[in-house]
N, C-alpha and C positions, 0 to 999 in steps of 0.2 A: 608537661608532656602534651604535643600535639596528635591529633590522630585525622587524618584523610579517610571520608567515608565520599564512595562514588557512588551515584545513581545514576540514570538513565536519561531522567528529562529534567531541566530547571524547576516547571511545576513541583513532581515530586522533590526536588531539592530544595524548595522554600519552601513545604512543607513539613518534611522530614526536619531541618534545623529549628524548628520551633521543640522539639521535643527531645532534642539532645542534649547534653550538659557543654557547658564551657568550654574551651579548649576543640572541641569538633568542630571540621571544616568540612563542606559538603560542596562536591562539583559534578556536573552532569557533564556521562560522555555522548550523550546526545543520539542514542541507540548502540547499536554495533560500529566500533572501532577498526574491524577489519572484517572483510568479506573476501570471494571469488570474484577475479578480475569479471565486470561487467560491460568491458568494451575492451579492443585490440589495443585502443591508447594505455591501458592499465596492465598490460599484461607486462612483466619486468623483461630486460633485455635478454638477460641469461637465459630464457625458454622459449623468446618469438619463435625462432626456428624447429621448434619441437613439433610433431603430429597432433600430438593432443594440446597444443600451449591454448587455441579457443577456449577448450573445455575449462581449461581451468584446474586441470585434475588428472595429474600424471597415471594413466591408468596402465601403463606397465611398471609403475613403482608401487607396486600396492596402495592405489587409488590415493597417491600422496596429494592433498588439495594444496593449491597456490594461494595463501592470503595474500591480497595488498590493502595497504590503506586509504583508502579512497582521498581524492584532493580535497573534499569540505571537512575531512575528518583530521588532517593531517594537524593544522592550527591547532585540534583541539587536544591530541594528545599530546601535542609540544606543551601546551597551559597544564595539563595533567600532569607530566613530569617534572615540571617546576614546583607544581602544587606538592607532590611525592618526596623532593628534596629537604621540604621545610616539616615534613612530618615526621614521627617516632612512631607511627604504626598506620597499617592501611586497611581500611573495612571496605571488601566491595559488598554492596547492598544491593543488587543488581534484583529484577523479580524472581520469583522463589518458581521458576518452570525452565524446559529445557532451552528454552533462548533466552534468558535472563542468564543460568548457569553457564550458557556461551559466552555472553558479552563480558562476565566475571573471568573466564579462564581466559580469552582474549586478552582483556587488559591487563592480565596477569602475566601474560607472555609477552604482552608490547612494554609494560612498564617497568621489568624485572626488579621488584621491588628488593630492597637489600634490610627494609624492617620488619619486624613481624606481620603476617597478611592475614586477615582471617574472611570469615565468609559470612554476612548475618542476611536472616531471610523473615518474612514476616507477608502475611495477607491483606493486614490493613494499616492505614497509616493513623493509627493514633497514638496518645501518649504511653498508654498501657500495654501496646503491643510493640511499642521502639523499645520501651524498658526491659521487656523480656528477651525481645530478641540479640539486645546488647550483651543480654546473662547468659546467651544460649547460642554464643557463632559455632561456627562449623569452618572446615576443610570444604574446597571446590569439589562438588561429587563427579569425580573423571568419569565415573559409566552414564551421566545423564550427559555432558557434554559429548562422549565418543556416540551415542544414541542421535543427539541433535546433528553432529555433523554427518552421521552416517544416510541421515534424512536428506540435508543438506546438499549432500553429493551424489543421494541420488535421482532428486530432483535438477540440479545442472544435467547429470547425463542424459537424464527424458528428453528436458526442454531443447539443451545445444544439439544434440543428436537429431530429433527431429524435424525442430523450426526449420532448420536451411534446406530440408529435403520441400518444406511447404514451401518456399519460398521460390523455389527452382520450380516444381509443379502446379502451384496453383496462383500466390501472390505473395509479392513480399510484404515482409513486416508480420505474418501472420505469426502465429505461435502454438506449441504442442507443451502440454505438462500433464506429469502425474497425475493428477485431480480434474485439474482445470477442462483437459479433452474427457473426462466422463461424465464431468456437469454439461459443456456443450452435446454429448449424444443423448441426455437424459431429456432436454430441451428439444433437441430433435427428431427423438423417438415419440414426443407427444405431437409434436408436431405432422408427423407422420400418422399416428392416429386420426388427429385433425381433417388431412385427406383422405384418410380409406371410412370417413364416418360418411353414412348417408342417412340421412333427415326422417323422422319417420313420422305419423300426425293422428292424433286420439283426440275424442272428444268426450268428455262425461256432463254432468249436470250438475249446477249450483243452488243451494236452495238458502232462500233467505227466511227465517221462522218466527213467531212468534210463540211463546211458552204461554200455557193456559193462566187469564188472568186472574186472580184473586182477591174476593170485594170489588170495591174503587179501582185498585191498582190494575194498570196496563201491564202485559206480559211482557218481561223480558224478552230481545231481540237476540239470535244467534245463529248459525250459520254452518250447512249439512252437504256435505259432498257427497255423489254417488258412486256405493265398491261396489254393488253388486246386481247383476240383473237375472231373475230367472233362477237365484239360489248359484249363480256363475263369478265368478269376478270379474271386475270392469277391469280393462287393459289400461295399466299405467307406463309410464316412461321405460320403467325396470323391464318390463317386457320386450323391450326391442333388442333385437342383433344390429349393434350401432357400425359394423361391417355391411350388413343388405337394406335397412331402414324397415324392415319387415317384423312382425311376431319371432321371440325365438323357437325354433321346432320342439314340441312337444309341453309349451306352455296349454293351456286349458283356461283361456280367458275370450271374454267379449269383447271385439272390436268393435266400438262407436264409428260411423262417418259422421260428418253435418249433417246428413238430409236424415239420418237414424234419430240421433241425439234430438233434430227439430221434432222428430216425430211423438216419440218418445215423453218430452215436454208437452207436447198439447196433451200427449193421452193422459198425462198424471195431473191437470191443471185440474184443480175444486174437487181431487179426491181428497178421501180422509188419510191423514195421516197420524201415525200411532206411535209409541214408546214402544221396543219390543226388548230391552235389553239396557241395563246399565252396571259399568263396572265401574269400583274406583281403587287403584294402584298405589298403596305408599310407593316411593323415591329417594333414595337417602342418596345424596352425592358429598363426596368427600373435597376439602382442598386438594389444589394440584401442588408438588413441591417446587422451593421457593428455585431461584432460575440458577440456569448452569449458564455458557457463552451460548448455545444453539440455542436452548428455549427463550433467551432474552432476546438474541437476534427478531425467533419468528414473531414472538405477543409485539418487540417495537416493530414490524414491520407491519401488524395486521392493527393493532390497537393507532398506533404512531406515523403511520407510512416513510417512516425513517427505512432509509438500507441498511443494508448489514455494516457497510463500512461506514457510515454514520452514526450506528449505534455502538460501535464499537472506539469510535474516535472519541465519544462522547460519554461513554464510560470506561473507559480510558483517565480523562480530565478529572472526572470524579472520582475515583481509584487515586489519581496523584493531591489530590484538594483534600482528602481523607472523608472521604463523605460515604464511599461505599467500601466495600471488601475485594480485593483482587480478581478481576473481570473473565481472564482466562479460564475459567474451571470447566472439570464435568464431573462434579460432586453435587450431590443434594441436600449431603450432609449439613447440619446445622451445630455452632458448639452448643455445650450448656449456656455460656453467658449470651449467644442469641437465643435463644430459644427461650428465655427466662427475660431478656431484653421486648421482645414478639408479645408473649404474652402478658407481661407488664401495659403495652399497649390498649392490647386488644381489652384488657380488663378496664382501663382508665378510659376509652373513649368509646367502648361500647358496650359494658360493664359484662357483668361477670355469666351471663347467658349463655352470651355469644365464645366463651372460653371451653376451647377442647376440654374432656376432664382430663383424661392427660397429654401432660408432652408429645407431641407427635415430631418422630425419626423418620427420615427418609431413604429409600435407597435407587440409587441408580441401575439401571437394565442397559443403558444404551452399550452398544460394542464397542469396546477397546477405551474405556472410560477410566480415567485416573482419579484416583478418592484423596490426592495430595493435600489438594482446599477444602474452604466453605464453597458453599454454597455463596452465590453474590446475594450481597444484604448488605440493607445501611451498616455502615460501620460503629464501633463501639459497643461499650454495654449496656447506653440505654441507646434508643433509637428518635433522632431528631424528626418530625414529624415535616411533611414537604413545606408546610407554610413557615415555621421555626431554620431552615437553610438559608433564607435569604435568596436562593437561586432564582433563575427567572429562564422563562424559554425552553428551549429542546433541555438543555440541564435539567430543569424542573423538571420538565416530562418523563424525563427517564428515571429521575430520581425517584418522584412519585409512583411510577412503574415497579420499581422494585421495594418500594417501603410497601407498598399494599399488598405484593405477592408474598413478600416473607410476613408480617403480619396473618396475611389471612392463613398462614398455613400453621399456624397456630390455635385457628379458629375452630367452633362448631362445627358439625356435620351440616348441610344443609338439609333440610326434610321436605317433602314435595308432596303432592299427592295428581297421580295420572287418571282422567276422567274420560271413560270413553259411553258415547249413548248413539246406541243402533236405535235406528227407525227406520219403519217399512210402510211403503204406500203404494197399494197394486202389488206389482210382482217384482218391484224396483226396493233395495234396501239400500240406505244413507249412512250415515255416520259424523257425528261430530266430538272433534276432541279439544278438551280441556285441561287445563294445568291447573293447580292451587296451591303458592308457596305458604304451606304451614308456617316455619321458620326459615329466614333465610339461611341462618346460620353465615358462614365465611362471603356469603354472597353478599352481604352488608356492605362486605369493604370491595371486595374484587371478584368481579363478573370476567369472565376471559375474554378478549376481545371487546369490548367495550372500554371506554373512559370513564363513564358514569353509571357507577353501581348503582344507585336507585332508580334512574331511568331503566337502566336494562331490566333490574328486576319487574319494573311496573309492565315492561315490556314482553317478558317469559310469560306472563299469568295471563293466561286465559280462562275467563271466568264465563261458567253454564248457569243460564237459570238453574233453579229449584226444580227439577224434574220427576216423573218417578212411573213405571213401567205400567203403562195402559196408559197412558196421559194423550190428549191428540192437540198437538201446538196446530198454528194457523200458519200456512204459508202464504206467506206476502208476493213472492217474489221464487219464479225455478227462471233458469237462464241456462244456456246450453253455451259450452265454453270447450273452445278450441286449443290444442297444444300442438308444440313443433317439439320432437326432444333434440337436448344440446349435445354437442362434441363434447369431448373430454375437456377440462377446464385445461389451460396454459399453469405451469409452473409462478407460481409467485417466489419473491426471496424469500419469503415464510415457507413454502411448503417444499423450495429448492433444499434448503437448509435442512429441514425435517428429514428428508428422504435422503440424503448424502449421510446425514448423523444414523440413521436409523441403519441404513445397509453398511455401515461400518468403514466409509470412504473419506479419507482426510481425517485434520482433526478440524474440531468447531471453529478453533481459535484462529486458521486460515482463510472461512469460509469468506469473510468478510473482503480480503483482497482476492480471493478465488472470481468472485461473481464481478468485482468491480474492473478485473483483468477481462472477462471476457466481454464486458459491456465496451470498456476501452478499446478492444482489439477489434469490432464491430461484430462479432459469434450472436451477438444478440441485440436485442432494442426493449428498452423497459417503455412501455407502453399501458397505461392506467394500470400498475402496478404489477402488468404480468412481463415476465421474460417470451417475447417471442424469439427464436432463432430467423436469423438469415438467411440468405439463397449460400453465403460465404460459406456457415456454420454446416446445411447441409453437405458441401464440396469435401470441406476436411473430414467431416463426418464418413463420408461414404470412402473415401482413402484409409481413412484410418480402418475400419473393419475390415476391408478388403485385403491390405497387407497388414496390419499389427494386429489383430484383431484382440489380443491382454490388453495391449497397453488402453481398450476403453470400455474394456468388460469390468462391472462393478465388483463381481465375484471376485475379479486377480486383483484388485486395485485393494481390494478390503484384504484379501490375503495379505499383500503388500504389505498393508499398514499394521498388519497383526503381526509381520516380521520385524516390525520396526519396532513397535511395541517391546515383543521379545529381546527385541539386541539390547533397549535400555533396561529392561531386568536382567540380562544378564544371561538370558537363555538360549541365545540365538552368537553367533558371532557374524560380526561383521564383510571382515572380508571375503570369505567363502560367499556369503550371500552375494556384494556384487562384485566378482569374479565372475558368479554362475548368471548374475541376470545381465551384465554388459558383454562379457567376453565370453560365455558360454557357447557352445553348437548352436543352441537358437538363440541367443543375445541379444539385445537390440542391436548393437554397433553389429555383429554377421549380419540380420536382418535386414537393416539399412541398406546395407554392401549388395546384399542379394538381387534388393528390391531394385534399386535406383532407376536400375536400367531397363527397369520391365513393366515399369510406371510411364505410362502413356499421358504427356502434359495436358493434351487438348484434350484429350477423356477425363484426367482429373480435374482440369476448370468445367467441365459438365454436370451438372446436375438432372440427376435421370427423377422425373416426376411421373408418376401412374396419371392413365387416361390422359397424357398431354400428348402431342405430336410435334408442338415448336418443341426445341432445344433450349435449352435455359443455359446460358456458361457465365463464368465470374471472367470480367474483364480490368483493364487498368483501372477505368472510371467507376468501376461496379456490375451489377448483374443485370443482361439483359438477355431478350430472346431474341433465336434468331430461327427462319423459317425459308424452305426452298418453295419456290416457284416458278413458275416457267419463263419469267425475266432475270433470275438468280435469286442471288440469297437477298432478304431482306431481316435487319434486326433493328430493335426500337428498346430503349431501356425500360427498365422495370423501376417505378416509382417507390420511395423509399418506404411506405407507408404498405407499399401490398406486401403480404405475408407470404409461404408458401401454402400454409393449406389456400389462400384462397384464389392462387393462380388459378383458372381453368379455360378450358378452350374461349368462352365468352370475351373475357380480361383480353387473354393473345388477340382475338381479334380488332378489338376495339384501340388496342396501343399500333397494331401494324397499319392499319387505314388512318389512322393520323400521321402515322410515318409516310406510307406511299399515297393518300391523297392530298392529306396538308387537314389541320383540324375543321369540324365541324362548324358552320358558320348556324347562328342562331336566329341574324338577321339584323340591322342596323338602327344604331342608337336613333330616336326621335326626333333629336336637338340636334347631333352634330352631324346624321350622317356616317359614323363612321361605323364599320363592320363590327359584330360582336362574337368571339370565339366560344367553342367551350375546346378547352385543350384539356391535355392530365400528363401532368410535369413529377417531378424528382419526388417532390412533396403531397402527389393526389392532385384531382382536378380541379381547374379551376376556370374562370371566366376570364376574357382579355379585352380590351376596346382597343380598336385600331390595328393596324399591321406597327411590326418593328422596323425600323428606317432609319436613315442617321438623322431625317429629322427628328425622329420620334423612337429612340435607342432603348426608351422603359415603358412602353406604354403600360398605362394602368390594369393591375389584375386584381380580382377579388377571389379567395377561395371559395367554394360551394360548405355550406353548411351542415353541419353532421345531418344524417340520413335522406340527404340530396344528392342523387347523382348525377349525372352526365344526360343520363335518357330523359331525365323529370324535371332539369331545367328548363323554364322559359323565358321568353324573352323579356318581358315584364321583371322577373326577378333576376334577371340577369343585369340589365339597367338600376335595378333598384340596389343591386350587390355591388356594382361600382360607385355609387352612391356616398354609403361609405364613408366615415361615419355621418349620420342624417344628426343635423341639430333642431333638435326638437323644441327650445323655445330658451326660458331662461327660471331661474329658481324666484319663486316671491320676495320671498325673506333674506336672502345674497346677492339676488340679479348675476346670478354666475350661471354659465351657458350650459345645457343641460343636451345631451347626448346618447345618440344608438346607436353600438356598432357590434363587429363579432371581430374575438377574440383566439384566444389558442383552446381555454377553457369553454368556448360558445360564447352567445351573445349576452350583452350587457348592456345597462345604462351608467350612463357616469355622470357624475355633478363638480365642474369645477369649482373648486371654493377660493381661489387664490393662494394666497398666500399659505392656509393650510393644508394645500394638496387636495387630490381629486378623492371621491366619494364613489365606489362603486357598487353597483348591483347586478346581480346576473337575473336576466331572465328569464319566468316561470315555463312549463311546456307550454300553455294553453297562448304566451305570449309568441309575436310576431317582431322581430326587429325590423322589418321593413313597413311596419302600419303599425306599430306600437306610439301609442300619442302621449302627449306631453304629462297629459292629466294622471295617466295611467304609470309614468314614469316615476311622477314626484307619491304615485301612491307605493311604490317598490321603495323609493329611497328614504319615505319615512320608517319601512320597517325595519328595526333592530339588526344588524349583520348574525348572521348566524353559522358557530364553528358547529365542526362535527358533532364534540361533544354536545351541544343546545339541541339536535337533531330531534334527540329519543326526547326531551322533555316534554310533559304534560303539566298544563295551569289545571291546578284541581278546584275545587268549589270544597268550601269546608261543609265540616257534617254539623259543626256546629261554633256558634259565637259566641264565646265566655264574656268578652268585653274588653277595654281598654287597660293596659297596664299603666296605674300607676306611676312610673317613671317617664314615661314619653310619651303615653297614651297611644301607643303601637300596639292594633288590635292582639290579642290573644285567643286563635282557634282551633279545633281539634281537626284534623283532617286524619281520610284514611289513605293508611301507607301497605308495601306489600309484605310488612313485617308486622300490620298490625294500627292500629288511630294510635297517633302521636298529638301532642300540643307543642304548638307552634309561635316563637314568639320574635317577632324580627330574625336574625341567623339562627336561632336557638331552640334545636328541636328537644323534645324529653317525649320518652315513652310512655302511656299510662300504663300506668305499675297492674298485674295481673290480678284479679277480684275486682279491678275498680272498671265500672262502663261508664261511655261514651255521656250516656244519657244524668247520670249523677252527679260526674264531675261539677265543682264549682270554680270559678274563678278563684277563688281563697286558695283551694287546691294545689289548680295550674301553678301560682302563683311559688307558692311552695317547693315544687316538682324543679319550677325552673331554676328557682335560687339555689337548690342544692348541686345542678346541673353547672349552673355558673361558675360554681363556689369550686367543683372539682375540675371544671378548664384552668382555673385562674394559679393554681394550685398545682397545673401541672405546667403550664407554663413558666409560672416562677420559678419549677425543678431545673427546666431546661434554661430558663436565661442565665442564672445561677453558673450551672455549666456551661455553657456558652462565652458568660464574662470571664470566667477563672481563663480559659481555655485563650480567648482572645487576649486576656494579660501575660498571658506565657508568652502567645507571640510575639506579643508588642515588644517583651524584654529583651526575645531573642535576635529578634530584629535588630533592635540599638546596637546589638553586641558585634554587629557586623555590618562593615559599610562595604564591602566587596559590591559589584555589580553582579548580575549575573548573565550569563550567557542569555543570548534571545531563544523568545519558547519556541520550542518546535515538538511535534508528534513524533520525533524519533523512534522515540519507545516503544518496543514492542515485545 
């Protein structure tokens, strides 16, 4: 007996035949089999002629959808049904969620199988979970597939319905969806705060201290900001109305100027300064739970600077490799055998302290959350540790991402202690605060946002002298220190993600092609990590509320998706639903009808901007302004790089005098003579030498370097910018040519090596690329490259020197850590055990401590190679057993 099991992707399918029996043949259909005609070429003959044949979706036949089979797919179900003829039963193994149980009911309807069919589903791909799920198929669930399509379709209505009306009023190729237009308003509503923010400016005082010293000993040094004056509070940032740049009305605070604040500092300079006040706070913080699809998105995006569709293609990969557990969830739930997997961990590598006393359960809050999965976590029932995969790169990275979250949430409570000491001098009172991690507990392994939990931890703690109320430290040092407050921050894919999940918009498992659709469609620009909107984004943005104004309110959209919800429970029916949202009284398809003709084109490529007087409109080439005067209209494009908050009258001015005078001349090069520009092109401004001519069709440009403008170039750096790269001499030791220039990331040196490629360095602030010398070059390129991760570390000085070990004679010394003095012995840390100090320890000890440390790595590695080998000899068998080729990889799978 032969049996046909289908999956999705070839990965998953040389996966999965490792852990079936004999006789099983595994073929991937390479995503979805059939979809909704996606262009006029695929629509079949029998319907061209139809009103709705575009859509896709007969909506006077009770919303009858048109499948076709797309031309890259057609091959592949032809090979599917040959494969089908040689079988005596067929398993679709498709993912265990509602576009898995599509692609299942699809090929169940493209392949009309005439053997028994069953249905098997599973979250991870190892041997223990293929075995059960072989024991335990199922029937296609038809209310999770009619749910999936009902989604399906009404997303084509949003999108085909609206796009062409964008296309017709503002530009083609744009596009309108479900989702997708209330991530672009969400984008443009901050942006929009961005412009109605105005700047407001406080100054308080810094003091630098010395704590009273003791015997011999110098006092500790630490550091005292000014809250309060007069028994008042000093005016912080929170104080302002980021609408008028002002106090808000009816705060009851001091506003510092500079000339207050200078004041202020001489009167307290060589008073006495006193303790008046010390509190200290226990802090218990608990782990977070282990990740759903949103919260892995946002930690890879803020820990990883991966995107959402990056981290999602890439745990995907691992999900088919069997390394993790099914990517799609929003469960937090964990089983017994993870959770027992977790803590097996947590006990073996950070022993048994650091272990919750019990089990910790999770539960999910987010809205319209499905508890179908796990939680994402390494897969199996023990947990392969990130150095034990073999993986390398962004795989590692993510993989290590999620073995340390689900581990830590197993973990200890963490314990803290919050340190606060008021001090008063005159009529002015201070304040300094301090942290002290008792225990780190879970914070051992996984710090949020961070890659390296012992830096970050060394990094939290902020340690206070020994203080104690009457004490009077010495001040070294008061300095009066100036603030601007900021705009609202921009949306990152971390906190876009967050706030879509959180108001209950989409599901998680979309966001990833949500965001990277509106970066494609131009709605947006990722720009050091933030999403700014466009001048485009705002165009559709202000159409869209003006006439639809549901279709990008978060409230209908979350409605939305909670009816959607409901139809795959069972609570809701489908078509009543959209009957009432396409062809209802107010329907989109009426609304549309309504609208068309009442939608003004040249009004909607306008973008109306507060305190602007030019005209801003979306044209063929992109967005520029355009401004009347008394010779006519004049317009000059708007450069890719300027935002809308930071349009303002100044900007308009300076783009239309390059337009109607011809750019800024700076004055002529020294050597050749020829004129030097400063212009501001597509890209931001930059410098030019020479006019363009057909002698001279490129003349040389160099951009202006980050925080140089237009006004503060001179001509000296302007020559030196076309320059360009300057070679600054040659290396000692290579004799390979040694180089300044600037970059996309900023300036750098570089070291050609030859043959093994160039050697880079970026330049410090304090450095100049334009007078940065040779000496000063080769002292950058002997320093170590440094990743993120290396950022937070600190070279400690030990507390103390045991001596040489015996085997290599690699020092062995006790350093302190923020969990407490460890001994250190090459990789190999151990904790000293609690009764035992710093000061008594012996070498003989250490010595001890580390071998038993040894002895339980060595011990747990052998568990996993052990498994590891069994596991890789399954393969290897299963392998032999099959010379088939397989289909080329592809991410189909979704």
């Amino acid at each position: 007996m032969s049996t046909l099991v289908i999956v999705e992707s070839p990965t998953k399918a040389r996966t999965i035949r490792n852990y079936l029996p004999s006789g099983y043949r595994v073929e991937a259909s390479m995503g979805h089999v059939r979809d909704l005609p996606q262009s006029a070429s695929e629509i079949p003959v029998a319907v061209k002629g139809e009103k709705w044949a575009q859509l896709g979706v007969n909506v006077d036949a009770d919303f009858e959808p048109v499948y076709v089979i797309p031309k890259d797919k057609k091959k592949i179900v032809t090979q599917l049904k040959d494969a089908l003829k040689e079988a005596d039963e067929l398993i679709l193994a498709t993912d265990e969620d509602r576009e898995g149980e599509s692609i299942s009911w699809h090929l169940y309807q493209l392949l009309k199988p005439k053997v028994p069919t069953k249905r098997m589903v599973f979250h991870e791909i190892t041997q223990d979970a293929i075995k059960k799920a072989l024991k335990n198929c199922r029937t296609i669930d038809e209310q999770l597939v009619r749910a999936q399509e009902t989604r399906r379709i009404l997303d084509r209505l949003v999108g085909y319905t609206l796009s062409p009306l964008l296309w017709k009023k503002i530009a083609w190729g744009l596009s309108a969806g479900r989702v997708q237009s209330v991530a672009v308003r969400l984008l443009v509503n901050k942006e929009r705060q961005r412009r109605a923010f105005r700047e407001g400016t406080y100054w308080d005082l810094k003091a630098s201290l010395t704590a009273p010293a003791t015997g011999k000993l110098k006092g500790q040094e630490f550091t005292s900001l000014l809250v309060t004056l007069g028994g008042t509070k000093i005016a912080t940032g929170s104080d302002f109305d980021p609408a008028t740049g002002q106090i808000t009305a009816g705060r009851n605070v001091v506003l510092l100027t500079q000339e207050q604040a200078t004041a202020l500092k001489e009167r307290l300079t060589d008073k006495t300064w006193s303790v008046t006040d010390i509190e200290e706070r226990p802090v218990t913080r608990k782990p977070g739970p282990p990740f759903t699809t949103s919260t892995l998105q946002q930690e890879s995006n803020r820990k990883l600077r991966l995107s959402a569709r990056d981290t999602m293609r890439i745990a995907q990969n691992l999900y088919e490799q069997g390394y993790i557990t099914y990517m799609r969830t929003d469960s937090v739930h964990l089983s017994d055998q993870a959770i027992a997997a977790a803590r097996t961990c947590v006990e073996q590598l950070y022993g048994q302290q650091y272990l919750s006393p019990q089990p910790r359960q999770y539960t999910t809050k987010s809205k319209g959350a499905q508890e179908a999965h796990e939680a994402i976590r390494p897969a199996g029932s023990t947990f392969r540790t990130p150095q034990e995969t073999g993986l390398g790169g962004r795989e590692l990275a993510v993989y290590d991402l999620i073995w340390k979250r689900t581990v830590a949430s197993q973990m200890a409570d963490s314990r803290q202690t919050q340190i606060t000491v008021l001090l008063q001098v005159e009529d002015a009172g201070f304040r300094s605060a301090g942290k002290r991690i008792d225990f780190p507990g879970y914070l051992r392994a996984y710090v949020e946002g961070s890659d390296d939990p012992e830096a970050a931890l060394e990094d939290q703690e902020v340690i206070l002298p020994h203080l104690k109320v009457g004490d009077h430290p010495d001040c070294q040092e008061l300095e009066a220190v100036g603030h601007e407050t900021q705009p609202p921050a921009r949306y990152t894919e971390a906190t876009l993600v967050k706030t879509l999940e959180s108001e209950g918009i989409g599901r998680p498992s979309t966001y990833a092609s949500i965001i990277g659709t509106i970066i494609d469609k131009g709605y947006t620009q990722l720009t050091n990590n933030a999403l700014i909107p466009t001048f485009t984004a705002f165009a559709v943005t202000d159409l869209l509320e003006k006439h639809f104004p549901d279709i990008v309110d978060p409230k209908f959209t979350s409605k939305m998706e909670q009816t959607l919800d409901d139809i795959a429970d069972g609570e809701a029916n489908w078509l009543p639903y959209l009957r009432q949202f396409y062809l209802g009284e107010k329907g989109l398809e009426t609304l549309v009808k309504e609208r068309e003709n009442q939608i003004d084109a040249t009004k909607a490529r306008t973008v109306e901007l507060e305190n602007l007087e030019a005209k801003v409109r979306i044209g063929k080439y992109g967005p520029y302004i355009e401004v009347e005067n008394g010779e006519g209209v004049v317009t000059a494009s708007i450069p890719k790089d300027l935002t809308p908050a930071d349009l303002d009258p100044k900007q308009v001015e300076v783009l239309l005098r390059q337009k109607t005078t011809g750019p800024d001349q700076l004055g002529r090069h020294p050597e050749t003579g020829e004129p030097i520009y400063v212009k501001i092109g597509t890209y931001g401004p930059y410098v030019q030498l020479g006019d363009k001519s057909e002698e001279n069709p490129k003349p040389k440009q160099a951009s202006l370097p980050k925080g140089v403008t237009p006004e503060t170039v001179t001509l000296d750096m302007a020559v030196g910018l076309l320059a360009l790269p300057r070679t600054l001499g040659t290396h000692p030791a290579t004799g390979g040519k040694i180089q300044a220039s600037l970059g996309r990331f900023g300036p750098y040196v570089v070291h050609d090596q030859g043959k093994e490629g160039k050697d880079y360095r970026s330049l410090k602030a304090a450095d100049n690329v334009l007078t940065i010398s040779l000496a000063r070059a080769l002292e950058l390129l002997s320093e170590p490259k440094k990743g993120r991760s290396s950022t937070n570390s600190k070279s400690k000085a030990a507390l103390r020197e045991l001596g040489a070990h015996p085997e290599d004679d690699a020092p062995v010394n006790i350093y302190d850590g923020p969990y407490g003095p460890y001994i250190k012995h090459s990789k190999t840390n151990v904790s000293i055990p609690e009764g035992e100090s710093v000061e008594n320890m012996t070498l003989e000890q250490a010595l001890k401590l580390l071998a038993t440390k040894a002895s339980s790595a060595k011990s747990t590695r052998k568990t996993t190679k052990s498994t590891t080998a069994k596991s890789t000899t399954a393969k290897s068998k299963s392998t032999s057993k099959s010379s088939r080729t397989t289909a080329k990889k592809t991410d189909g799978a979704s």
